[in-house]
DRENDO-1510 file (C-alpha; in Angstrom, 1 decimal, always signed):
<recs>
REC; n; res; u; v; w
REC; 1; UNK; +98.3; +109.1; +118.5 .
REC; 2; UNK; +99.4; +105.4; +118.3 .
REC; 3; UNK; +97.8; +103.6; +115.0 .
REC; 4; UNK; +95.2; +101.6; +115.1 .
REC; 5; UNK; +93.3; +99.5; +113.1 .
REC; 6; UNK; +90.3; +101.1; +111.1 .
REC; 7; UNK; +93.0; +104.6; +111.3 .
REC; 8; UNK; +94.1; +105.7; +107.5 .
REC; 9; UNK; +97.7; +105.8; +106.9 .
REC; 10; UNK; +98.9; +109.6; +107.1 .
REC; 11; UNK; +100.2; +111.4; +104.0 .
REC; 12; UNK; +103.6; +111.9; +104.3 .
REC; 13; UNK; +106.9; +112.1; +102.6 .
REC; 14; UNK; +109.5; +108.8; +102.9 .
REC; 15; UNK; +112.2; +108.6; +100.6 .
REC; 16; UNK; +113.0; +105.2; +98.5 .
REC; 17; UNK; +116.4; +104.7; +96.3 .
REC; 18; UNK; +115.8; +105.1; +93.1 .
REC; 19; UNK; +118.1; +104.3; +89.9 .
REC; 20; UNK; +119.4; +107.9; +90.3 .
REC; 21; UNK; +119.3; +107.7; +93.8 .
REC; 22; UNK; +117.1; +108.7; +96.9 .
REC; 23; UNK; +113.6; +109.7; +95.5 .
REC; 24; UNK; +110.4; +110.9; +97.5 .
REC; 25; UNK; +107.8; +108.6; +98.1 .
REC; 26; UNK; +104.2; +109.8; +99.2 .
REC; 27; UNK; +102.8; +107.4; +101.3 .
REC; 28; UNK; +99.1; +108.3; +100.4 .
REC; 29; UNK; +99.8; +107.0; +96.9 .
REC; 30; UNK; +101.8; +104.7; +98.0 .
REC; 31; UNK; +99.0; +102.9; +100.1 .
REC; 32; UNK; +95.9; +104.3; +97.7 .
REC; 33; UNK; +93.6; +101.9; +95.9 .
REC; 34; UNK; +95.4; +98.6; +97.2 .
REC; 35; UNK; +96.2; +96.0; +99.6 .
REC; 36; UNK; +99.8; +96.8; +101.1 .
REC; 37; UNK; +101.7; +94.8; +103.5 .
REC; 38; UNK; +104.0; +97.3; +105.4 .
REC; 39; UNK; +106.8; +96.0; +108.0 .
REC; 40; UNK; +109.4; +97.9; +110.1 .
REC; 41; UNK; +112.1; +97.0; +111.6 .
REC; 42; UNK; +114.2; +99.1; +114.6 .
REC; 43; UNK; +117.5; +99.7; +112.0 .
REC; 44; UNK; +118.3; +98.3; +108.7 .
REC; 45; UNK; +121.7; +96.1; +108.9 .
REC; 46; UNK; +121.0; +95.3; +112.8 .
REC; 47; UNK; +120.9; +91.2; +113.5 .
REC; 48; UNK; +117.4; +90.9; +114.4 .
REC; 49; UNK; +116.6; +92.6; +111.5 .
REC; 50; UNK; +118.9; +91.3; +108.8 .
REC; 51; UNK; +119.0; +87.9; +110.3 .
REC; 52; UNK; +114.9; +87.0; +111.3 .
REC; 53; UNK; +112.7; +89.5; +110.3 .
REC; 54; UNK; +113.6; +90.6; +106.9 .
REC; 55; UNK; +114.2; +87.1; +105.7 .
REC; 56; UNK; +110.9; +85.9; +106.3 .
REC; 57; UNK; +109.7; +88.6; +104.2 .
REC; 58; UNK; +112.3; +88.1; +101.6 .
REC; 59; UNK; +111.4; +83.9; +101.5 .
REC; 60; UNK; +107.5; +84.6; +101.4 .
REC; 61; UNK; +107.4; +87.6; +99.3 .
REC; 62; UNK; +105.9; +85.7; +96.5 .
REC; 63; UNK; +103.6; +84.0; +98.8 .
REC; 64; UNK; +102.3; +86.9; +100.6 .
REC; 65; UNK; +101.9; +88.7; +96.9 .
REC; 66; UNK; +99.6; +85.2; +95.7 .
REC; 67; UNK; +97.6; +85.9; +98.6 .
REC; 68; UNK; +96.3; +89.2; +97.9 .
REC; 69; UNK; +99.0; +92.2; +98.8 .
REC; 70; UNK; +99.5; +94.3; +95.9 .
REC; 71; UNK; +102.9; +95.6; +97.2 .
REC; 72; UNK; +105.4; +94.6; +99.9 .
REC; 73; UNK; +107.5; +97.2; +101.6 .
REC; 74; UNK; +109.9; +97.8; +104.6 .
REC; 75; UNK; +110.4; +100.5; +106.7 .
REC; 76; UNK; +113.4; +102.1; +109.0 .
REC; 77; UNK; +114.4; +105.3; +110.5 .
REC; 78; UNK; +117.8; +104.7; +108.2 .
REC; 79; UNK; +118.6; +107.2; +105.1 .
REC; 80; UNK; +117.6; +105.7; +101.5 .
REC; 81; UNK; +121.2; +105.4; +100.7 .
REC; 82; UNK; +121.0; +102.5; +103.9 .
REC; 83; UNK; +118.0; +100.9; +103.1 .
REC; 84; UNK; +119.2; +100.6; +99.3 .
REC; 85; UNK; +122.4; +98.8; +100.3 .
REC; 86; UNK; +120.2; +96.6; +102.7 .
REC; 87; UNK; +117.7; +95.7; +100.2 .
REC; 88; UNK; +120.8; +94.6; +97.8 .
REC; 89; UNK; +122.3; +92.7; +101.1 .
REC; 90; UNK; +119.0; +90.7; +101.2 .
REC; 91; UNK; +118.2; +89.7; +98.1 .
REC; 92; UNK; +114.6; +92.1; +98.5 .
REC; 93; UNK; +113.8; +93.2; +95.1 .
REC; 94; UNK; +110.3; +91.9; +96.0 .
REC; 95; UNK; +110.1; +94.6; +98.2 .
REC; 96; UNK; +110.2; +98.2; +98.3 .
REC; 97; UNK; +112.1; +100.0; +101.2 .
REC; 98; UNK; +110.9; +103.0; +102.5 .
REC; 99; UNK; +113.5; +105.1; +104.3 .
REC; 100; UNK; +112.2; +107.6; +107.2 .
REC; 101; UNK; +115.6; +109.0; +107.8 .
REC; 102; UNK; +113.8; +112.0; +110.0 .
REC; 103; UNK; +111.2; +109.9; +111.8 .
REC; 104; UNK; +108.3; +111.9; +110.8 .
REC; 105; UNK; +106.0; +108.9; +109.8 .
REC; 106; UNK; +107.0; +106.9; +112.6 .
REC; 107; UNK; +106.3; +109.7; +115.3 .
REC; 108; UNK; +103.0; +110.4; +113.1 .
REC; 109; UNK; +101.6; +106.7; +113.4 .
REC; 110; UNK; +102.7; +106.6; +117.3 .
REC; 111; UNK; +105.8; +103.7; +116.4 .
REC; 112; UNK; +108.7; +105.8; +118.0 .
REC; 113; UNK; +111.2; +104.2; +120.5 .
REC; 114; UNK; +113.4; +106.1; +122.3 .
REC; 115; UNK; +117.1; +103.8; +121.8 .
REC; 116; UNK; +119.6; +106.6; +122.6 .
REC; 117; UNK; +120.7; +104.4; +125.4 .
REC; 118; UNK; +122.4; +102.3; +122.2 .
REC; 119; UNK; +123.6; +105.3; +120.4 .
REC; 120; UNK; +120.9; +104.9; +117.8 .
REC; 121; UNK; +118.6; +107.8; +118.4 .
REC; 122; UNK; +114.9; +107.3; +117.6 .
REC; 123; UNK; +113.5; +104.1; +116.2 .
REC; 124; UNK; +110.7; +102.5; +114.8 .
REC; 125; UNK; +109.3; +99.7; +117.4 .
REC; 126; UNK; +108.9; +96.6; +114.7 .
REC; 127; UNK; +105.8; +95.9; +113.5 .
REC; 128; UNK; +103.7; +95.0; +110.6 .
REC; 129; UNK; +100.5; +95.9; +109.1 .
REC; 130; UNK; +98.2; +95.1; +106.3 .
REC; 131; UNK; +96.2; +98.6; +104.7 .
REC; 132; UNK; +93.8; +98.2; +102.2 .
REC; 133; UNK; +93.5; +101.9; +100.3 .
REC; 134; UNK; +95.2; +103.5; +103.2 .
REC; 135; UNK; +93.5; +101.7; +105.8 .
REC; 136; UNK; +94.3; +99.7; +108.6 .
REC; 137; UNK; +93.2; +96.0; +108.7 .
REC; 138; UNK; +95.8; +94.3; +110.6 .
REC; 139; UNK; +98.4; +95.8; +113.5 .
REC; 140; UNK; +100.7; +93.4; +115.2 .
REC; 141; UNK; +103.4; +95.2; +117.5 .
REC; 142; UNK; +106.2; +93.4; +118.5 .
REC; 143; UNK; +106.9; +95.2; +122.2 .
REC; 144; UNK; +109.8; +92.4; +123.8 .
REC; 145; UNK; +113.2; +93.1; +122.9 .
REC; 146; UNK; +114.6; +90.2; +119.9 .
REC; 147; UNK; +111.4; +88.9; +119.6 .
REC; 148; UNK; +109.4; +88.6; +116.2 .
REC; 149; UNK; +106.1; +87.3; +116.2 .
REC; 150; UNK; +103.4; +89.5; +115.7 .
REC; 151; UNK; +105.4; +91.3; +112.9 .
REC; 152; UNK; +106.3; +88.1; +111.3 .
REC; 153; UNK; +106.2; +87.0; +107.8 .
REC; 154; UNK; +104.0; +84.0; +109.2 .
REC; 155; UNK; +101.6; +85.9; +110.6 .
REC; 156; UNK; +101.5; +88.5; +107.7 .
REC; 157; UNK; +100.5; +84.9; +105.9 .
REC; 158; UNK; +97.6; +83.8; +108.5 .
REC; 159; UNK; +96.0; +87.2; +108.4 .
REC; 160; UNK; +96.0; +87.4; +105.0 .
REC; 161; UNK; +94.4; +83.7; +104.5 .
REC; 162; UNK; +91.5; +84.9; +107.2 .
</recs>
C-alpha cells in the first residue's frame, strides 16, 4: 500500500536520540491530536540531503511552525545514533529526527527504494507530508533522482498557506 492522502499514519515504532540516547518513538502519538509536517530524505549525511533538502527545513522551521504545524520532523532509514549527529551537523533543533533504522515505516506507508546498486540497501524515496491527527492532507513525492520540489520546504509553506 503506497500512502495516500485521506490514509492515517500507521502506528509504529521509530527511534529518536534522546539525552541518554536512542529512545522509541510511537508514531500514533507522535502524529495524534496535531498538525505535523513530516519529511524524508534517502540517507541522512548524503549531499542532496544535507546540502538542499534539509536546509530549507532548517531556514523555515520557524515559518512553517507560525503557519500552523505543531511539530516538524525528519525521517531516514539511518540508526538514531546518525540522525542525532545529523541533526547537530544542521543546526535542526527545530526539528525532531525520526530514525527507521529497520525500514518498517517506510515499507508500511509504500516509500521504499530499492538503492543496493549504491551499497545503501533500502531507502526512503524523499518526500514530505502534512497529517493532521494522523491523517494525510498533503503528499508530494519527489520520484527524479537530485531533484527536490514536491518535498520542499517551499512547498511545505504554500500548502500550508492554502
Amino acid at each position: 500500500m503506497t500512502l495516500s492522502i485521506g490514509d492515517k499514519i500507521p502506528d509504529i515504532t521509530l527511534k529518536t536520540n534522546g539525552p541518554d540516547g536512542p529512545q522509541d518513538i510511537s508514531t500514533g502519538e507522535f502524529f495524534a491530536d496535531r498538525r505535523v509536517v513530516l519529511f524524508a530524505v534517502p540517507g541522512a549525511f548524503t549531499p542532496g540531503c544535507s546540502n538542499t533538502h534539509m536546509p530549507g527545513f532548517v531556514v523555515r522551521a520557524d515559518e512553517i511552525l507560525a503557519r500552523g504545524a505543531d511539530a516538524l520532523a525528519c525521517l531516514s532509514v539511518n540508526d538514531a545514533f546518525v540522525m542525532g549527529a545529523w541533526q547537530k551537523d544542521q543546526n535542526a533543533e527545530a526539528i525532531t529526527m525520526l530514525a527507521d533504522g529497520n525500514a518498517e515505516f517506510t515499507r508500511a506507508i509504500g516509500m521504499d527504494m530499492d538503492a543496493t546498486a549504491g551499497g545503501m540497501g533500502v531507502r526512503s524515496h524523499r518526500y514530505a507530508l502534512i497529517a493532521y491527527d494522523g491523517v494525510v492532507e498533503y503528499l508530494g513525492v519527489d520520484t527524479e533522482k537530485g531533484v527536490v520540489d514536491k518535498s520542499s520546504a517551499e512547498t511545505i509553506l504554500d500548502m500550508l498557506a492554502s
